[in-house]
N, C-alpha and C positions, 0 to 999 in steps of 0.2 A: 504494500500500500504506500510506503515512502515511493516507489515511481511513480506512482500517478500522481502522487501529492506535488514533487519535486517537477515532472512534466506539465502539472497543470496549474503550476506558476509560471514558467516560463512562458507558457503560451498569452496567460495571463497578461502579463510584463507585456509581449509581443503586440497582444490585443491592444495595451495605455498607448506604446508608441505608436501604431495606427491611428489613435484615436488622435493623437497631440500632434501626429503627422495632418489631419484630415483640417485642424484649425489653420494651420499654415497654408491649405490648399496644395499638398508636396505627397499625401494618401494617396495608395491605391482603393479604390472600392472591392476588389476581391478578398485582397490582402486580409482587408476589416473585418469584411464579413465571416471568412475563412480563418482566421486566429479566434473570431469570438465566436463562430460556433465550437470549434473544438476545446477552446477554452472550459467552454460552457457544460460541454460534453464532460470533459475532464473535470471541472471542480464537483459535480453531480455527482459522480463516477466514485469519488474518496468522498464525498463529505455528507453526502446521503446515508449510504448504511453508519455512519462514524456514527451521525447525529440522534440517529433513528437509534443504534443499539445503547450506547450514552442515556439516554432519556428514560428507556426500558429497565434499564440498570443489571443488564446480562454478565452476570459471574466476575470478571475484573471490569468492566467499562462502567466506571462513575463518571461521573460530569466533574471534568476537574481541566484542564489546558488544553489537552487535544481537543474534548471538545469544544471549547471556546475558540480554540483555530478550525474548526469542522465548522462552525455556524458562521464565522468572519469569512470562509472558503460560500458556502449557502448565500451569503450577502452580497459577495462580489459576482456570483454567477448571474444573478437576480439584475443586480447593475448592469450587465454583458448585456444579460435579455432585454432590459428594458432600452439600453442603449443601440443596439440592434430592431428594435421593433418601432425606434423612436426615428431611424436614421433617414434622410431625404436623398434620393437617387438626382443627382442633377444630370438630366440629359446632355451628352456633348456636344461641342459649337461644332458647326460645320463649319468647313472651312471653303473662302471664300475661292 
């Protein structure tokens, strides 16, 4: 589970710099899209079952730091999706 966690920061990270790429107009729109759905995929992916067995309180899983990094992991994917669902396709200029 440390790969997925470790992978789905990175992609994470990858997604912000799209995002801080896309205010300078210097974004690709695949790129965006494509880092934050896998992103999204990936933080789901660890922080889902973490969150869900933590809560339950199954044998060693108390709610203690992992899971409070599993729900910050829940918040940022949340962020991904709403920012992805919120995003404006701007049509390209034709050229003259």
């Amino acid at each position: 589970s440390g790969a997925y966690h470790l992978m789905s920061l990175c992609f994470l990270l990858l997604f912000f710099l799209c995002e801080n790429k896309s205010h300078v107009e210097m974004g690709s729109a695949s790129l965006f899209f494509g880092f934050g759905f896998v992103s999204i995929f990936l933080l789901l992916v660890y922080a889902l079952p973490n969150v869900v067995l933590h809560c339950m309180g199954f044998g060693v899983f108390k709610f203690g730091f992992a899971s409070a990094l599993s729900v910050a992991d829940l918040v940022a994917a949340f962020y991904v999706a709403a920012k992805l669902s919120s995003a404006k396709l701007v049509p390209l200029k034709k050229s003259a």
